[in-house]
N, C-alpha and C positions, 0 to 999 in steps of 0.2 A: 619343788614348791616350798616345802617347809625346811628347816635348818635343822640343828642337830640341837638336842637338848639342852637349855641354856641354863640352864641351874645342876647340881648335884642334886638326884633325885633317890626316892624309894621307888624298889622295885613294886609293881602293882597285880595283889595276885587274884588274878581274873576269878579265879573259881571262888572266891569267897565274894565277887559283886554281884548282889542279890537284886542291888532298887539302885537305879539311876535316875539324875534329872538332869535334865537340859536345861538351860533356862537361855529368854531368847527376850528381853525388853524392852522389844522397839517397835518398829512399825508392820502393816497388814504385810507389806513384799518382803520384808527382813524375815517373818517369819514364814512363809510360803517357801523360802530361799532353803529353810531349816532341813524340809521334808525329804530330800535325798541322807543326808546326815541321821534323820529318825529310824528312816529304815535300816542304814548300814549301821546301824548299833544295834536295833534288835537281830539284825543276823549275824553281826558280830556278838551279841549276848545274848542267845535263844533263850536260856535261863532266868534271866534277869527280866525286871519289871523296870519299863520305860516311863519318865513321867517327865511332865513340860513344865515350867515357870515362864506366863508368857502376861502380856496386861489384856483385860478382860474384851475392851475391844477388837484384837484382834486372833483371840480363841474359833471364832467360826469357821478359819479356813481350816482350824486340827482337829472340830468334830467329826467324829465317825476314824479317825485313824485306828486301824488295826493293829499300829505297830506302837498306839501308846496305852497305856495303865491309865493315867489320870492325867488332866490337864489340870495347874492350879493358878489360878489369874487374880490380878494384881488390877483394882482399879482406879485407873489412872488421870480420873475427873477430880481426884480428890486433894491436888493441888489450887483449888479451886476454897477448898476448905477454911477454915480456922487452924491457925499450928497445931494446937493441943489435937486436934480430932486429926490429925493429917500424921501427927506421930504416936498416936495409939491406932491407928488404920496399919501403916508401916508396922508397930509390933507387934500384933496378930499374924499378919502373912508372914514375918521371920517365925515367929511361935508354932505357924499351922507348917513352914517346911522343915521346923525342925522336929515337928511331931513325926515325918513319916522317918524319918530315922536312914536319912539315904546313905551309901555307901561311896557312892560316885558322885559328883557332881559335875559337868559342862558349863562352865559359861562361855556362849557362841556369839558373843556380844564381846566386844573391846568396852566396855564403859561400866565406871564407877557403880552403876545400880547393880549389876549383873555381879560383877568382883566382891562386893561386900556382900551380898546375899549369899555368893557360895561360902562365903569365910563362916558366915554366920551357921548356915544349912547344919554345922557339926559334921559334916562330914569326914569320912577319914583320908579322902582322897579326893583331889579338888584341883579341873585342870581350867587353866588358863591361857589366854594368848600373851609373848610379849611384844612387847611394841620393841621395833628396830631401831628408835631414835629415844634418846634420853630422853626421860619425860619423868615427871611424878610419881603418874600411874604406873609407869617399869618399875619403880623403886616400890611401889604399894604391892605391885601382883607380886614379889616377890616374896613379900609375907603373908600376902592373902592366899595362894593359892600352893599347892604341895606339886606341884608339876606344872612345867610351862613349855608351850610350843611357838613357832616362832615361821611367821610368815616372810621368807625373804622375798616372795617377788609379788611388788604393791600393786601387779596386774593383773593378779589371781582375783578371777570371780567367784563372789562372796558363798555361792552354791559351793563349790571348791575348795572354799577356806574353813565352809563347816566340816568338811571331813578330814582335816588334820588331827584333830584328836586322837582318832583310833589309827591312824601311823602310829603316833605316840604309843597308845597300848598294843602296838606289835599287826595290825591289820591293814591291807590295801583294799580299801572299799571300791565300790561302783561305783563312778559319777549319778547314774542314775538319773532321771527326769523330778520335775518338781511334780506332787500329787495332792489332790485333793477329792474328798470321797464322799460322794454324793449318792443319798438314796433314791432309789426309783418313783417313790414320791413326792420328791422334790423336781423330780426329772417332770414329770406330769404335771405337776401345778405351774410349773414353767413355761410348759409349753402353749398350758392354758393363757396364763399368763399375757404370752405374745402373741395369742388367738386374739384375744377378748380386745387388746391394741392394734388389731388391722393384718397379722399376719392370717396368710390363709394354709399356711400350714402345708402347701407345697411349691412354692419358691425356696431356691436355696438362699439361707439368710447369711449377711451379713453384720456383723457386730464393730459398732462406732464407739470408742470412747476416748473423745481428743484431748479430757480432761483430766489433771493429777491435784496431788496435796499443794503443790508449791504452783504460782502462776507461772510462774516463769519455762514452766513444760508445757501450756498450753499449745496447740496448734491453732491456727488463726481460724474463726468462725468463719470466713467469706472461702476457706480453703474446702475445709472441712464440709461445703454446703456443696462444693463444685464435685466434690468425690461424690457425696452420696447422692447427688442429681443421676451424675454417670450413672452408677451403679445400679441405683431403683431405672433407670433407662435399659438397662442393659437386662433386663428381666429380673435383677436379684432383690429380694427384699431389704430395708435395711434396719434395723432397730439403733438407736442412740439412746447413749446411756451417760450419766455422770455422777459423781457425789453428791451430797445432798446440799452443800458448801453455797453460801451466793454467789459468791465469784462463778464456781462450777454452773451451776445454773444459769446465771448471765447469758455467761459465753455460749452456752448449750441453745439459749434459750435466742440469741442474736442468729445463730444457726438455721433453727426452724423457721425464722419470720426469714431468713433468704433462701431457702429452697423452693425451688418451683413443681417439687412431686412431692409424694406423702411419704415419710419416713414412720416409722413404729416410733414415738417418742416418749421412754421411762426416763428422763430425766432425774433423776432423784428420787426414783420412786422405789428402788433396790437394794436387799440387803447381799452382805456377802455372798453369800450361799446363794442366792440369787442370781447375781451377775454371772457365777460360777456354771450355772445352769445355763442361761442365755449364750454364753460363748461354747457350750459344750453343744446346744443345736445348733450353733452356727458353723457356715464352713472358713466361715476366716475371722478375724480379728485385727483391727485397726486402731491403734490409740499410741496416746502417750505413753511415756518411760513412767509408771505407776504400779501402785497395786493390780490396777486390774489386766494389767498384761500381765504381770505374772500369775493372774487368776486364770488367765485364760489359757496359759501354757502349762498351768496345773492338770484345767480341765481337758488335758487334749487336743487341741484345736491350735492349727497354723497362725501366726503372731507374725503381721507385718507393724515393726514398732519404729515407732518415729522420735527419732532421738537431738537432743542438743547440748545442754551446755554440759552434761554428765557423763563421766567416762563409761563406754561402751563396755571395753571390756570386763569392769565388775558387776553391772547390772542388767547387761542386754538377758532376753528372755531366755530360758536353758534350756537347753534339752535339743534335739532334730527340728527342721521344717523352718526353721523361722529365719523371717528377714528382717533386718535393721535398717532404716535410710537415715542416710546423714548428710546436711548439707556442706559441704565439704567448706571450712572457715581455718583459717590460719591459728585462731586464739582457741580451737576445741581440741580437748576436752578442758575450757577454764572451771568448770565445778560449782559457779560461780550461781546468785539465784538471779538468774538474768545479766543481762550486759552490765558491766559497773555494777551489780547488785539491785538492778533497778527494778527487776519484775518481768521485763519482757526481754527475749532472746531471738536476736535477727538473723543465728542462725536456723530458727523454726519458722519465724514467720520469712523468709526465703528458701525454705524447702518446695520444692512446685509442686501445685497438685499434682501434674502430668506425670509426677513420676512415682507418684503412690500410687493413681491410677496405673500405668504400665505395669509397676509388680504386682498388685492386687492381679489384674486380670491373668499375669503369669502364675500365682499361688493357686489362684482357684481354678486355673486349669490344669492344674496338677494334682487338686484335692487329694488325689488317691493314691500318694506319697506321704505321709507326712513323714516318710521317715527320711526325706530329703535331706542332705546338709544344711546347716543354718549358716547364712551368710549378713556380710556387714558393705552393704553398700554407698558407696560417696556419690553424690550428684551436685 
């Protein structure tokens, strides 16, 4: 996976790394992505104290981690701002990570924000990716960062790309599953939660969420209504869930008015931690290529993911049990936000129901596997 050291480097003496950060600023899945990576450093550095640089929204899925020290978050509305306030916001968060005085620094992020914050951090040791194609940023991380690693194969998923580093400092990590740590409290109010919305608490549930960031992952509402018809038919409950987004909502909400049975419907009514809970009572998971598939395969829970114009292999969901469908198109993976960039992807909306319905019903008759192989199926 990774290449061989692409700079003249200093030797890195582990036993004097006290305090590490990671830092990871981007979005809710990028950072869920991180969580196999968190933990093969704290057991790569039992001694050392873990901490995250991540933006303030997408901090809830690393509450409760055992394996970090501190999480320090970046908020990221504040482009939204006035300059002046927008760059004294920026030098306080450099000021506050150069307070903790790190030893190590990660940036598990290819991008400008991530590279100049570890330069700044004062670190004495400071590792970065390089990019395999000329570019700018090769020529920048090479001053920004005191160690650089190097992803030759641009098919490695991104779970897998975060544990290069500690190749670099001499360790073969665990792939490990993605994890998110949820108290028994949260478990309860959850459950209440999908009480208090029509679930009776002993059907086994199903979790919908056909909606992402970007429209162009949408699955088509008239699809989306024909599965969970099935499925509430077929004894199982189902809850739908989406972002709080109007688009999100729309779509979610075109869904409801065409079903002809009662679905559990949170629409926008969920925080992370939340959603994290609802797929973790549930015995499957159905949605878009999103965060919350990889919330859901954080929380444990089988992940039939419906994918299109994004390459599978970096961001299908990680770990055992999961299945991927794709409709099988000559121009995928174009990466693209929709056909031409236009919004909508016609290899999603010709993905048939009929054939999420057949692997749904094959996952959930397997429930008691999840430690299945994860497969990538074309239809």
């Amino acid at each position: 996976m990774g290449g061989p050291r692409t700079k003249k480097q200093m030797k890195i003496e582990l036993k004097k790394i006290k305090n590490v950060l990671l830092i990871k600023m981007l979005y809710i899945g990028d950072v869920l992505l991180t969580t196999p990576a968190i933990r093969a450093f704290k057991e790569a550095l039992p001694h050392a104290a873990i901490s995250m640089a991540v933006y303030k929204d997408t901090a809830p899925v690393l509450e409760g981690n055992p394996h970090l020290t501190e999480i320090l978050t970046f908020d990221n509305s504040h482009k939204r701002l006035p300059l002046p306030e927008r760059i004294r916001r920026e030098i306080a968060f450099v000021k506050e990570i150069r307070s903790r005085r790190f030893d190590l620094v990660v940036n598990l992020s290819n991008n400008d924000r991530g590279a100049i914050l570890s330069f700044l951090s004062g670190a004495k040791y400071r590792i970065g990716q390089s990019r395999p194609k000329k570019s700018l940023i090769k020529n920048w991380n090479k001053l920004l960062f005191t160690h650089l690693y190097r992803i030759d194969n641009t098919h490695t998923h991104w779970a897998a790309r975060h544990l290069e580093p500690l190749r670099l400092l001499g360790f073969e990590p665990d792939p490990g599953r993605l994890e998110i740590f949820l108290k028994e409290g949260e478990i309860r109010e959850g459950n209440q939660l999908l009480i208090r919305n029509g679930w009776d608490g002993k059907k086994r549930l199903v979790h919908i969420h056909p909606t992402a960031r970007l429209k162009s992952k949408y699955w088509r509402p008239e699809d989306v209504a024909e599965v969970t018809d099935y499925l509430i038919s077929d004894v199982y409950d189902v809850v739908l869930t989406s972002g709080p987004g109007r688009g999100e909502m729309e779509a979610l909400g075109k869904t409801v008015h065409l079903l002809k049975h009662k679905a559990i419907n949170l629409a926008g009514m969920t925080s992370l931690r939340e959603l994290a809970v609802i797929s973790r009572l549930s015995s499957l998971f159905i949605g878009a290529d999103s965060a919350p598939m990889h919330i859901a395969s954080a929380a444990g829970t089988p992940v039939l993911a419906l994918f299109g114009p994004m390459p599978v292999e970096l961001w299908r969901p990680w770990g055992d049990g999961h299945t991927v469908l794709i409709k099988y198109m000559t121009c995928l993976p174009c990466g693209l936000d929709g056909c031409k960039n236009s919004g909508q992807s016609n290899c999603l909306d010709n993905l048939p129901p009929e054939a999420v319905i057949g692997m749904a019903k094959e996952m959930l008759g397997r429930h008691h596997r999840k430690d299945a192989p994860s497969v990538v199926c074309y239809v």
